[in-house]
LUMFI-432683 format. One record per atom (N, C-alpha, C): x, y, z; chain; atom name. Coordinates in Angstrom, 2 decimals. Example, Ala and Ser with C-alpha at 12.3 -4.5 7.8 and 13.67 -1.06 7.14 Angstrom:
LUMFI-432683
         u         v         w   romar   gunu
     13.19     -5.69      7.80       A      N
     12.30     -4.50      7.80       A     CA
     13.20     -3.30      7.80       A      C
     12.85     -2.25      7.08       A      N
     13.67     -1.06      7.14       A     CA
     12.90      0.03      7.87       A      C
END
This chain:
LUMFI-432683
         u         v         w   romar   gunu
    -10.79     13.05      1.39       A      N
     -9.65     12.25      1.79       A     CA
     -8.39     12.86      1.20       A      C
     -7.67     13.22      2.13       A      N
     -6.35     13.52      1.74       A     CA
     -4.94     12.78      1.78       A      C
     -4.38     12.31      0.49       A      N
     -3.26     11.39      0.69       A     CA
     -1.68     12.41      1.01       A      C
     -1.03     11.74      1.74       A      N
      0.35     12.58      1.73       A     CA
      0.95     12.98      0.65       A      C
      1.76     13.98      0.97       A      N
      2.62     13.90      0.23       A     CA
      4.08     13.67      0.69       A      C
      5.34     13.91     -0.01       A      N
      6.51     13.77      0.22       A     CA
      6.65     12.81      1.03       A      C
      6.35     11.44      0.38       A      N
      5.96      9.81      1.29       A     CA
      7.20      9.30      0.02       A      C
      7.88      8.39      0.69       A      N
      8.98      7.88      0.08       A     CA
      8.73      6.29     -0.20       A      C
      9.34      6.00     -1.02       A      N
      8.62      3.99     -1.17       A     CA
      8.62      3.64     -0.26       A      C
     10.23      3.81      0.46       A      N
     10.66      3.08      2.25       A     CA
      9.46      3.40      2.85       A      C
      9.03      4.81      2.87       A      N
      7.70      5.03      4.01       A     CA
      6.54      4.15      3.22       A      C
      6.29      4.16      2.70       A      N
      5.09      3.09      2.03       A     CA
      5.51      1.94      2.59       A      C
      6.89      1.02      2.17       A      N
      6.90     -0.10      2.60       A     CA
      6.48     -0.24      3.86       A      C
      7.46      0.06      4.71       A      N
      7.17     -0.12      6.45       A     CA
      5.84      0.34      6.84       A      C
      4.54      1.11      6.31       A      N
      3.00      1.10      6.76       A     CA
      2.76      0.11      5.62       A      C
      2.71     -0.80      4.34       A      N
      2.11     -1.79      4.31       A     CA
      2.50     -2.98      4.78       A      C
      4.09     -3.25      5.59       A      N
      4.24     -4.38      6.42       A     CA
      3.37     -4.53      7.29       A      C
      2.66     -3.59      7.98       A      N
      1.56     -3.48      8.90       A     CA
      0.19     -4.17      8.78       A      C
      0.32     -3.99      7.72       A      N
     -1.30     -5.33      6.73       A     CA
     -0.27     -6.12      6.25       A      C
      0.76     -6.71      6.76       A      N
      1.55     -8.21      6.31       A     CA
      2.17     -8.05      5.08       A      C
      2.09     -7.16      4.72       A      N
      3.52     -7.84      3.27       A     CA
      4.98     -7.37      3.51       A      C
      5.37     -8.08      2.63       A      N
      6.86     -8.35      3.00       A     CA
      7.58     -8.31      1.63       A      C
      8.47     -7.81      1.62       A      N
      9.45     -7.77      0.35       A     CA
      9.70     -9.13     -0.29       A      C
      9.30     -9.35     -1.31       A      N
      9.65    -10.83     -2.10       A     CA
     10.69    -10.44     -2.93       A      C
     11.17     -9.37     -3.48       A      N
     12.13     -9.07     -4.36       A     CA
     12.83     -8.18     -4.76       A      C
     13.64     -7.76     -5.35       A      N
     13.63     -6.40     -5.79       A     CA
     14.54     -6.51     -7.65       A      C
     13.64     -5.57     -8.24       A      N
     14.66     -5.35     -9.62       A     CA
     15.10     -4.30     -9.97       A      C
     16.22     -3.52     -9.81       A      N
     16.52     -2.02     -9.94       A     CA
     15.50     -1.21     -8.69       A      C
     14.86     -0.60     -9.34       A      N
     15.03      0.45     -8.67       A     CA
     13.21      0.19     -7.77       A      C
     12.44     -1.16     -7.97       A      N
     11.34     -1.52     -8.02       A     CA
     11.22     -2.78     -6.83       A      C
     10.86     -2.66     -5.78       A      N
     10.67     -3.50     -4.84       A     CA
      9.14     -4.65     -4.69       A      C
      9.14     -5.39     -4.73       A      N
      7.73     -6.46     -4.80       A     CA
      7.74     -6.85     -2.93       A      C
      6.53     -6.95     -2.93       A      N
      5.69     -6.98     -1.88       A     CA
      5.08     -8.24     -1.54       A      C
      4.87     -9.12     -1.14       A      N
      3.53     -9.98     -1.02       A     CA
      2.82    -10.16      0.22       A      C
      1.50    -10.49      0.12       A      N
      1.17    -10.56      1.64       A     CA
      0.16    -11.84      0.96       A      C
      0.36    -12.97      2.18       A      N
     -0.35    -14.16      2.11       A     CA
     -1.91    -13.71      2.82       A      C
     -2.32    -12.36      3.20       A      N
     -3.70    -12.50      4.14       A     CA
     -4.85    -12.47      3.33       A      C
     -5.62    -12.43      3.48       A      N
     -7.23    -12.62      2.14       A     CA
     -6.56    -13.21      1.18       A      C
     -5.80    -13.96      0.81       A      N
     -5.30    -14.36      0.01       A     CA
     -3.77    -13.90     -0.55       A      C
     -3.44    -14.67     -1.39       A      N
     -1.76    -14.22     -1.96       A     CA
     -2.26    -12.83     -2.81       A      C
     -1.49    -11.83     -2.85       A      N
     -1.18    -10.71     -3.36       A     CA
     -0.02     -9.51     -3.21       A      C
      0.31     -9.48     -5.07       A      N
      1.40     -8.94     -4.92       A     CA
      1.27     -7.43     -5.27       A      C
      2.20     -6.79     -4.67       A      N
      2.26     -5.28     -5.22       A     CA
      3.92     -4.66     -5.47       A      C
      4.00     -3.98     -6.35       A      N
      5.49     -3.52     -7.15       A     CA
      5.47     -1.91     -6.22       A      C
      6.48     -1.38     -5.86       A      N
      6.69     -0.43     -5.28       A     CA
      8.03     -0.03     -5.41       A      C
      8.19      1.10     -6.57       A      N
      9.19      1.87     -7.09       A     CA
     10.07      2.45     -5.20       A      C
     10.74      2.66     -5.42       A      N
     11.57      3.11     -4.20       A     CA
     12.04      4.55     -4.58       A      C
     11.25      5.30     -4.60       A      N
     11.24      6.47     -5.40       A     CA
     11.34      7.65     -4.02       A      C
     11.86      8.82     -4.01       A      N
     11.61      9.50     -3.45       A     CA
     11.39     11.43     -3.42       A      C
     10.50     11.94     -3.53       A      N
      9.03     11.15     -3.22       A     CA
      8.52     10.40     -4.13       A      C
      7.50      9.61     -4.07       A      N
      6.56      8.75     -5.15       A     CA
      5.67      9.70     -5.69       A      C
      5.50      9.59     -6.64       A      N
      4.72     10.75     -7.25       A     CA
      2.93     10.67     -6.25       A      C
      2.47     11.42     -6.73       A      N
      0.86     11.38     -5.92       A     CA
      0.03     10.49     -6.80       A      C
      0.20     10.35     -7.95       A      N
     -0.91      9.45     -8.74       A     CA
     -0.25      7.86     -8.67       A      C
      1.02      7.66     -8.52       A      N
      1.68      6.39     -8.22       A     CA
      0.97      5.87     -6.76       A      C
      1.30      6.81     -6.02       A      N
      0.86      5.85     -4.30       A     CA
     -0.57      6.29     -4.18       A      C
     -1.44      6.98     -5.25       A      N
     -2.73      6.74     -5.08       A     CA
     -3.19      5.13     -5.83       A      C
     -2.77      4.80     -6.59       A      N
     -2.73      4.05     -7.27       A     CA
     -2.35      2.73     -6.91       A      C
     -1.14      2.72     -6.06       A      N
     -0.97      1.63     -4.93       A     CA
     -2.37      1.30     -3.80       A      C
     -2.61      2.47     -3.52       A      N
     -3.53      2.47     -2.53       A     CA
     -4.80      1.76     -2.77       A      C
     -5.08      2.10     -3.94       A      N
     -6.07      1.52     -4.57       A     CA
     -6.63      0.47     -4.64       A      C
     -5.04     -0.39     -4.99       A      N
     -5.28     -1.69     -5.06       A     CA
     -5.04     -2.67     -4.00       A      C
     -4.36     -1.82     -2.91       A      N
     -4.35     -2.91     -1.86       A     CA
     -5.63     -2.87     -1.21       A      C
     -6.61     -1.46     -1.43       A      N
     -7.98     -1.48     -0.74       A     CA
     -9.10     -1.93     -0.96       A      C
     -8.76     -2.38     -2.70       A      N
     -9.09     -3.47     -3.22       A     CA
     -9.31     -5.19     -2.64       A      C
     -8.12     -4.89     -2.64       A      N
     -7.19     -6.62     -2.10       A     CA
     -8.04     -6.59     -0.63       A      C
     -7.98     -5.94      0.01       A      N
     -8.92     -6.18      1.73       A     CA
    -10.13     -5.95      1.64       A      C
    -10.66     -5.45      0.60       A      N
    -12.11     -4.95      0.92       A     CA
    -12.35     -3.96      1.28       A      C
    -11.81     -2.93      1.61       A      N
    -11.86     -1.74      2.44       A     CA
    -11.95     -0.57      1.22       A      C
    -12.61      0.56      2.13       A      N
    -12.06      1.63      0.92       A     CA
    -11.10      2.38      1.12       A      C
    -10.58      2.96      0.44       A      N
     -9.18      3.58      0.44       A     CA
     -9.33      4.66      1.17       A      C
    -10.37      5.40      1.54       A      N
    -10.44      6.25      3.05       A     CA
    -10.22      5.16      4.11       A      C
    -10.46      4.29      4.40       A      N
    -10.02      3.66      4.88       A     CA
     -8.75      3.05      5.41       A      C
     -8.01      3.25      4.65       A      N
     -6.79      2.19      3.97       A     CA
     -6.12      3.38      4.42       A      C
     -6.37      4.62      4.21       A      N
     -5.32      6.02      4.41       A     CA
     -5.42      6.07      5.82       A      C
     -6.54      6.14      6.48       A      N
     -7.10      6.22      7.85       A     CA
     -5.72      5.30      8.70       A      C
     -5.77      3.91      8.09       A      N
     -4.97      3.01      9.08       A     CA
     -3.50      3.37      8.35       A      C
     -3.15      3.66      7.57       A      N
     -1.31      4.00      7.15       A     CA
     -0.83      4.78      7.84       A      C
     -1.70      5.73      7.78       A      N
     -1.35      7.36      8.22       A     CA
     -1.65      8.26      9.02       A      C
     -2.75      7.11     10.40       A      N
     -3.32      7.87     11.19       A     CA
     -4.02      9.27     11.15       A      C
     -4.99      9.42      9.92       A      N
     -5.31     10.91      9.62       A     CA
     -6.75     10.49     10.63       A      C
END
């Protein structure tokens, strides 16, 4: 499984609005996420550009967590690989 690179927070945000979350906040430079589906869950997403590779692996992680899915998975539907 190969994750992107040179993926920007903005590009993260707009493919996890796609599994329902939505910006609940922002503090500096750090945007919050929530999605009410399988339940409430939140995720923090630096607006970084690029996001480093161990940061948005690390995101990934846990939202593939949060659905059940595995994160080949989870890359499969973001990023059309």
């Amino acid at each position: 499984m190969k994750i992107p690179r040179n993926f920007s927070g903005r590009d993260l945000i707009r493919r996890l609005q796609l599994l329902g979350y939505e910006p609940t906040r922002q503090t500096g430079s750090h945007i919050r996420l929530t999605t009410q589906q399988n339940g409430e869950h939140h995720i923090t997403i630096p607006n970084h550009d690029p996001l480093r590779i161990g940061t948005l692996s690390s995101i990934l992680s846990l939202v593939a967590e949060h659905f059940k899915i595995s994160k080949e998975e989870l890359v499969k539907q973001l990023f059309n690989f």
